[in-house]
py3Dmol code that shows the C-alpha trace and the ligand (Angstrom):
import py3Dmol

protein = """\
ATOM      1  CA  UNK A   1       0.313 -29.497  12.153  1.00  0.00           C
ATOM      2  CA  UNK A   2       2.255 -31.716   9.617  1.00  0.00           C
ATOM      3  CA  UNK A   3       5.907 -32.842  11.814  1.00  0.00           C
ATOM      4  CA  UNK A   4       8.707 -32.913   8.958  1.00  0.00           C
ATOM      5  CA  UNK A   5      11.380 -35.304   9.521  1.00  0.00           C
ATOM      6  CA  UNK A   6      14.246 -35.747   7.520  1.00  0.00           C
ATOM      7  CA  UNK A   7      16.056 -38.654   6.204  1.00  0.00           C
ATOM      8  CA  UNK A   8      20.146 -39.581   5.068  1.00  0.00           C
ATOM      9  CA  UNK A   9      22.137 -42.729   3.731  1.00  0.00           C
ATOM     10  CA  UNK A  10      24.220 -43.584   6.841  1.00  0.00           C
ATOM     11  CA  UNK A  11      27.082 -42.517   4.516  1.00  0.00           C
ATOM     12  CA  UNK A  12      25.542 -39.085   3.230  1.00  0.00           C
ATOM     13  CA  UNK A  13      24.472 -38.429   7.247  1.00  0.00           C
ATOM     14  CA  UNK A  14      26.023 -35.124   8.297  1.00  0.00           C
ATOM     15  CA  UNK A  15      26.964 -35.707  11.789  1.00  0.00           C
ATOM     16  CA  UNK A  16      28.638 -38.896  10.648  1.00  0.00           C
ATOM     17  CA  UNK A  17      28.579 -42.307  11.454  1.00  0.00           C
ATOM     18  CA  UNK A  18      26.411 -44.404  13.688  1.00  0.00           C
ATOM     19  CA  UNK A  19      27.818 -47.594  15.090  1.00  0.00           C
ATOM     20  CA  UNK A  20      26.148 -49.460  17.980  1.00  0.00           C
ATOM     21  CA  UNK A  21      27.468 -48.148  20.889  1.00  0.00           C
ATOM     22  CA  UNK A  22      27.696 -51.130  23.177  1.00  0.00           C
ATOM     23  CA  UNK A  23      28.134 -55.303  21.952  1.00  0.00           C
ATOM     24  CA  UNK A  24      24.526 -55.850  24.248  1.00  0.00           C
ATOM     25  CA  UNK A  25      21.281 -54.351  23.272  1.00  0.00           C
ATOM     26  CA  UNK A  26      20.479 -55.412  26.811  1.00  0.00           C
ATOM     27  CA  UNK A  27      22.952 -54.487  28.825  1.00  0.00           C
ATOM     28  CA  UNK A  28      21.269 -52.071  30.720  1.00  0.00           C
ATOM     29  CA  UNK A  29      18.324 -52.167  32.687  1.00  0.00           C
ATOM     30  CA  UNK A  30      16.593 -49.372  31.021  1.00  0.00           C
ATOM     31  CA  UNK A  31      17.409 -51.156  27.547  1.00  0.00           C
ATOM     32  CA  UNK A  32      15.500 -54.230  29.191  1.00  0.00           C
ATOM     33  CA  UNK A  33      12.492 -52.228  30.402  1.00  0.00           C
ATOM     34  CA  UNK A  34      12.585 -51.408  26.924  1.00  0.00           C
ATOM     35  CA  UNK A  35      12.318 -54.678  25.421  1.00  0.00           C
ATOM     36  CA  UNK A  36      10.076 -56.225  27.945  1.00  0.00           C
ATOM     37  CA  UNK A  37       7.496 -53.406  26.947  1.00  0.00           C
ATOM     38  CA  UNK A  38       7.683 -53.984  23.090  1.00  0.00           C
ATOM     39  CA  UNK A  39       7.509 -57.742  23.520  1.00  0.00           C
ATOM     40  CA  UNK A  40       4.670 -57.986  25.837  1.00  0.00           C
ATOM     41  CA  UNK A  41       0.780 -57.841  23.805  1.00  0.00           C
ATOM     42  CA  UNK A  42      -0.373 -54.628  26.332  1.00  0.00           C
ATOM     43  CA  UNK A  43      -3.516 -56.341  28.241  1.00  0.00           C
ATOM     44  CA  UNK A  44      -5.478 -53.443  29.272  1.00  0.00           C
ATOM     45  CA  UNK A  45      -8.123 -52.084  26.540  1.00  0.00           C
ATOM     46  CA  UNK A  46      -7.842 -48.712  27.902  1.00  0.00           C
ATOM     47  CA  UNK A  47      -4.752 -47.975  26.879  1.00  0.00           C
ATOM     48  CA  UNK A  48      -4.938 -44.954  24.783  1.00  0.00           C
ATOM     49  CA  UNK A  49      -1.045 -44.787  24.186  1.00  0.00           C
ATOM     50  CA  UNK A  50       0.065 -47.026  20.803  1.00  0.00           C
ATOM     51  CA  UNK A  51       2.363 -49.224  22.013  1.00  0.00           C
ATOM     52  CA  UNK A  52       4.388 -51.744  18.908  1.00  0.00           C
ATOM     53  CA  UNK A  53       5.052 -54.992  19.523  1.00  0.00           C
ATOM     54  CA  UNK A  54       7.254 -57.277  18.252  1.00  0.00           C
ATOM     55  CA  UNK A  55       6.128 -60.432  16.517  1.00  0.00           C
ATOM     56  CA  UNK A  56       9.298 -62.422  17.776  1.00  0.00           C
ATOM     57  CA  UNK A  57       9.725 -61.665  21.478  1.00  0.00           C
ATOM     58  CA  UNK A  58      12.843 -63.789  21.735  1.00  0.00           C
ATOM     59  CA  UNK A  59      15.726 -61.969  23.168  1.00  0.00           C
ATOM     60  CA  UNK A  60      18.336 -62.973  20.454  1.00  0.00           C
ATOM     61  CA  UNK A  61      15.626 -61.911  17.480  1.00  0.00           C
ATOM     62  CA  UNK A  62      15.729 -58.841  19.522  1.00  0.00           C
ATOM     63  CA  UNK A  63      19.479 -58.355  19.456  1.00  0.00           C
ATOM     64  CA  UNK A  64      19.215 -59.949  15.375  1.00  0.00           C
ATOM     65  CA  UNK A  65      17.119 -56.904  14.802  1.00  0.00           C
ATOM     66  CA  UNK A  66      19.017 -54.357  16.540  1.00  0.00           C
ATOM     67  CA  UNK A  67      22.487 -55.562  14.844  1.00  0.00           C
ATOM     68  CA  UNK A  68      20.837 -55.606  11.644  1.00  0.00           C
ATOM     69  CA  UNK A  69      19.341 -52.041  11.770  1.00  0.00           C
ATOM     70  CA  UNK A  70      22.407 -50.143  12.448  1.00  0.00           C
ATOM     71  CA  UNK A  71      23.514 -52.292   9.539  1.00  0.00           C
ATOM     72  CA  UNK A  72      21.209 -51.495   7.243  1.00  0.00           C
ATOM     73  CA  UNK A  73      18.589 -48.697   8.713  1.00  0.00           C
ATOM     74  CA  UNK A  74      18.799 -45.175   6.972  1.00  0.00           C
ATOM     75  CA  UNK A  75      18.916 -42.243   9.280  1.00  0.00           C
ATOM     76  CA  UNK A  76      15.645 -40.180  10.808  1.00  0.00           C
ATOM     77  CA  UNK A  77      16.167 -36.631  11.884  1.00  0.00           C
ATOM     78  CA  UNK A  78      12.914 -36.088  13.691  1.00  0.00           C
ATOM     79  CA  UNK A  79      11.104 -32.537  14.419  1.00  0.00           C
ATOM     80  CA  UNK A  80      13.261 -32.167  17.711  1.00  0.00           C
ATOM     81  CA  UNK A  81      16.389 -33.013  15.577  1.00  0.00           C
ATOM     82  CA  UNK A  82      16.760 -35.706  17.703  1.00  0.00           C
ATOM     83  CA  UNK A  83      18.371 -38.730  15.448  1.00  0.00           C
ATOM     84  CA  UNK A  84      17.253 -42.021  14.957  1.00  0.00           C
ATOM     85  CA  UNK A  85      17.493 -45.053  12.984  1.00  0.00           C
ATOM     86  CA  UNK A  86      14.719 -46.476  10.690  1.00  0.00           C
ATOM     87  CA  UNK A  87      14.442 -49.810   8.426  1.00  0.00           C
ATOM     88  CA  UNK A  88      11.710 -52.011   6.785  1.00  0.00           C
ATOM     89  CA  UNK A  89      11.787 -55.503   6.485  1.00  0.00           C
ATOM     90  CA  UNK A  90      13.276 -56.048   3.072  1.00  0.00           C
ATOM     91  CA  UNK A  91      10.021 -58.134   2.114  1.00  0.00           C
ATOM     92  CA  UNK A  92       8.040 -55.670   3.655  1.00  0.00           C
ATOM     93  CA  UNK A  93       7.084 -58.490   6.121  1.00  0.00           C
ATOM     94  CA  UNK A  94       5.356 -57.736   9.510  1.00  0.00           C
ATOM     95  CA  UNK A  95       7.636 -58.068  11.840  1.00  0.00           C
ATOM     96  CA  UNK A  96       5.258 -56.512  14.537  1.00  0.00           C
ATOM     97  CA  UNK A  97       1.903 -54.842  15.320  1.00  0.00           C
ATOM     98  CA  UNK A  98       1.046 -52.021  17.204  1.00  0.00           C
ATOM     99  CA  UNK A  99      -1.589 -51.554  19.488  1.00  0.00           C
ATOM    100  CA  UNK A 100      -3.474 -48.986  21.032  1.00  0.00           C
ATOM    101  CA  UNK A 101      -6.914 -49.440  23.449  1.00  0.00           C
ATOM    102  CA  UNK A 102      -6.613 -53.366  22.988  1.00  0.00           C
ATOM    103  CA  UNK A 103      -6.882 -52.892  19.157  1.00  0.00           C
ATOM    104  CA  UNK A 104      -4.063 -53.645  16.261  1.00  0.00           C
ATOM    105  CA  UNK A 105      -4.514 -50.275  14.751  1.00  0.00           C
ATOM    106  CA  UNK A 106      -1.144 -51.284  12.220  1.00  0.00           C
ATOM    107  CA  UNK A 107       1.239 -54.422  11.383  1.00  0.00           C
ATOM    108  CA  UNK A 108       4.708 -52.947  11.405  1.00  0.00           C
ATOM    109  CA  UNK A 109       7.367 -54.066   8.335  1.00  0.00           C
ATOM    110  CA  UNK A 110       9.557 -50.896   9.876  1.00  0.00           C
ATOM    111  CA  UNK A 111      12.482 -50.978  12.697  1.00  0.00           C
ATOM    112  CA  UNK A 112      13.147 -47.811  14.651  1.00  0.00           C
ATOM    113  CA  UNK A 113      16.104 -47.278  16.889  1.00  0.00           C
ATOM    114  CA  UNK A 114      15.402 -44.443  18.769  1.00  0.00           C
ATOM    115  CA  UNK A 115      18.365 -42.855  21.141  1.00  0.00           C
ATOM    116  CA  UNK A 116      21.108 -44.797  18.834  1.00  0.00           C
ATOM    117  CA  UNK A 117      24.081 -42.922  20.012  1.00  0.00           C
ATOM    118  CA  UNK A 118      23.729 -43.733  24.147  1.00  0.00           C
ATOM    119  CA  UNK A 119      24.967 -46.976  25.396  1.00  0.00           C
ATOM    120  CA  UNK A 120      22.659 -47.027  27.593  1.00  0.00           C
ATOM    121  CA  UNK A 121      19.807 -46.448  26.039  1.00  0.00           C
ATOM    122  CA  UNK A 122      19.185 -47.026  22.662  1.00  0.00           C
ATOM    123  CA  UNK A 123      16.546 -49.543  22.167  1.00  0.00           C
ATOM    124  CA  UNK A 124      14.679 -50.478  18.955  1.00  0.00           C
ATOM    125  CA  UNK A 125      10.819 -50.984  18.445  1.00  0.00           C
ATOM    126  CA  UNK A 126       8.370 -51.697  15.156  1.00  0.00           C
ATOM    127  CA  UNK A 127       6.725 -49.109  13.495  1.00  0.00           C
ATOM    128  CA  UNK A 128       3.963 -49.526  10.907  1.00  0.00           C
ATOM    129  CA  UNK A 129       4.511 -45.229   9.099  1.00  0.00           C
ATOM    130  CA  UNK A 130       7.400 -45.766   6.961  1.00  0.00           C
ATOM    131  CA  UNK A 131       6.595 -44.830   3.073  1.00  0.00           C
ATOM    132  CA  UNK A 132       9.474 -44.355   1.043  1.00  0.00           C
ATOM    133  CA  UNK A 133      12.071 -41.713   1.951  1.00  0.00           C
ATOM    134  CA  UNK A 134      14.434 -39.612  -0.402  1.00  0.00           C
ATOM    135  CA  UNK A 135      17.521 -39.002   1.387  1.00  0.00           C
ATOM    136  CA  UNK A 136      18.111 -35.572   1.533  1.00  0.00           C
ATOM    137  CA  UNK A 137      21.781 -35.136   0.567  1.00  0.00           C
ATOM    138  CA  UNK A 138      22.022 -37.296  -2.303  1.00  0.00           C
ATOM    139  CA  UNK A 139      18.601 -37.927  -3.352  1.00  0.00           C
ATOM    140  CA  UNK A 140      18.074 -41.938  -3.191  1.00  0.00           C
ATOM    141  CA  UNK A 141      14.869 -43.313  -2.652  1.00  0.00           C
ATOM    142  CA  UNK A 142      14.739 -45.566  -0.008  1.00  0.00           C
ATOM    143  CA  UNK A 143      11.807 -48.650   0.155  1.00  0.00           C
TER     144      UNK A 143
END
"""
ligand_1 = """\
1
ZN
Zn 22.172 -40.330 0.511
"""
view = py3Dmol.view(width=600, height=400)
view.addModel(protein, "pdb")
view.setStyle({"model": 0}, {"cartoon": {"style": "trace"}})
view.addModel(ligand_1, "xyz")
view.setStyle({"model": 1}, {"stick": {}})
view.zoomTo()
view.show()
């Protein structure tokens, strides 16, 4: 079954505006679980879950990345309606891989913010699945 997600300019976003909830990406400890998981290269082969990782596992890239996405990122309405943020590297650059039973199965040039509204837990990780996206209010092709 095809999952149908929809995508809006930050501006043309019907529930409004998205700022970053909190000044520390890592102020919590469940935003630092977070981080630790996308920044660490999984080492068992078996792990049949894709998990991304980033390419920079420094902290402040982290945060960089995180400030720059609710900046820039265009927002994801996914099949649960649940609302997150999504942005490619403007080069279309990896900035991350992701990796599933020891393998790289993509290089990720997207951002994701998932959870973008909770202080305490929005996080960000790569993604390698963003094609271009028409926003659906106004019609602008993003990527
Ligand atoms: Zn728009």
């Amino acid at each position: 079954m095809l999952t149908q997600y929809t995508y809006y300019c930050q501006p043309c976003d019907p529930s409004g505006s998205i700022t970053m909830p909190s000044n520390n990406p890592l102020g919590h400890k469940n935003q630092r679980r977070k981080y630790k998981k996308h920044t660490q290269l999984p080492n068992q082969v078996n792990s049949p879950t894709p998990v991304s990782v980033f390419t920079d596992r420094l902290a402040s890239s982290y945060v960089h990345q995180v400030e720059d996405g609710y900046k820039n990122a265009i927002v994801e309405y996914d099949d649960q309606n649940r609302r997150n943020l999504v942005s490619k590297d403007p080069n279309h650059n990896p900035i991350g891989q992701t990796i599933m039973n020891g393998v790289v199965i993509s290089m990720d040039d997207g951002l994701k913010i998932v959870q973008p509204d909770l202080a305490n837990k929005y996080h960000a990780f790569t993604t390698g699945s963003l094609s271009n996206k028409t926003c659906a209010a106004c019609g602008t092709v993003h990527w």
